[in-house]
C-alpha positions, 0 to 999 in steps of 0.5 A: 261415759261407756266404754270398752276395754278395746277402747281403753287398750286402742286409747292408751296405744296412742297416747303413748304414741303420741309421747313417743313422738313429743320425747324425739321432740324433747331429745332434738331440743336437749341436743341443739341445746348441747351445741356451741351453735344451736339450730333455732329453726330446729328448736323453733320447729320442734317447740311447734311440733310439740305444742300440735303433738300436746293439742292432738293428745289432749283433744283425743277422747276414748270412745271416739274409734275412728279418731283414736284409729287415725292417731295410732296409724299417723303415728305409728312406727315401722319394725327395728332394724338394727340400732335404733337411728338418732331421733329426727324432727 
């Protein structure tokens, strides 16, 4: 396989996009699971969400551009205001 070091740069841009969104999946889970009484719809909602989140990961390929470049602006964060608000799902 051939590939440039953009590509390499653009992949690994969103891969870690893709994990920043599996770890707000992973705090929902660890909160609901702190609860007396935890949300099962939101646990089930973020397990789903999780699970798409892993599947897109893993089906991105490096020197697919067009896809890499759809993934990086799906998941994508606007700037930071102020402090960082609760992770939401």
């Amino acid at each position: 396989m051939t590939y440039t070091y953009e590509q390499v740069l653009a992949y690994e841009v969103a891969r870690e996009l893709i994990n920043s969104h599996i770890a707000d999946c992973s705090a929902v889970l660890g909160e609901e699971e702190e609860k007396a009484e935890p949300d099962h719809a939101r646990i089930e909602h973020a397990h789903r969400k999780m699970d798409a989140l892993f599947h897109e990961r893993e089906q991105m390929e490096l020197t697919d551009d067009a896809a890499v470049s759809a993934i990086t602006a799906k998941y994508r964060r606007g700037p930071r205001v102020g402090p960082s608000p609760q992770a939401r799902v």
